[in-house]
C-alpha positions, 0 to 999 in steps of 0.5 A: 945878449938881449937889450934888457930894455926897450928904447923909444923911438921919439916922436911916434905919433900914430895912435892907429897902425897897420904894419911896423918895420925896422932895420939896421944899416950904415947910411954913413960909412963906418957907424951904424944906423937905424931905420924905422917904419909905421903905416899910420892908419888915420880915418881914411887913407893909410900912409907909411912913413920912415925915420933914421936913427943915426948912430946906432950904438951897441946898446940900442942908444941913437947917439947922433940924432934922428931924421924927420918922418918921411913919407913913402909917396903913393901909398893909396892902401887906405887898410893894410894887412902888414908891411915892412922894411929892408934896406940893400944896395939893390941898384948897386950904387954903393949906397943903401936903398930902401925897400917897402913892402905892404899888403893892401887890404882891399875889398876884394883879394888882398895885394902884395906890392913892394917899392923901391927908393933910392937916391 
């Protein structure tokens, strides 16, 4: 069963955004936590960003608080035509690893590029 309500994800501060991405994972073993994503689209330069919600319980309520915003490094998409998140285990370290996807909506043809983070 669906939620029957929305939840806010505190301190969302762009007024203009170019893409939206979230994702459940256990950042700690054995909870659930939630992992959220903008693309802030300012006068100029794009910037994608991220926060977790640590906690996650079956409601959709972030019991143990949340990260500060982070900011995906190297961006450079000054206009975007979506992006999104996911998190795996993608360097097989036994911790999760955060991937990002964006189009970068160029003058020209657009781009799909995609990062990976990790620890």
């Amino acid at each position: 069963m669906i939620s029957p309500s929305f939840h806010n994800i505190p301190s969302w501060f762009s007024w203009e955004n170019q893409g939206v991405g979230i994702a459940v994972t256990s950042l700690t073993a054995g909870r659930d936590d939630l992992v959220a994503f903008m693309v802030d689209s300012p006068i100029g330069r794009n910037r994608g960003l991220y926060r977790a919600g640590k906690g996650l319980d079956p409601n959709g309520d972030v019991t143990a608080g949340w990260t500060p915003w982070r900011e995906v490094p190297g961006w450079g998409a000054a206009a975007n035509d979506g992006a999104n998140i996911a998190v795996g285990d993608v360097t097989r370290s036994g911790r999760p690893d955060l991937v990002v996807f964006q189009i970068d909506s160029s003058s020209d043809q657009n781009r799909a590029l995609f990062r990976i983070g990790k620890e």
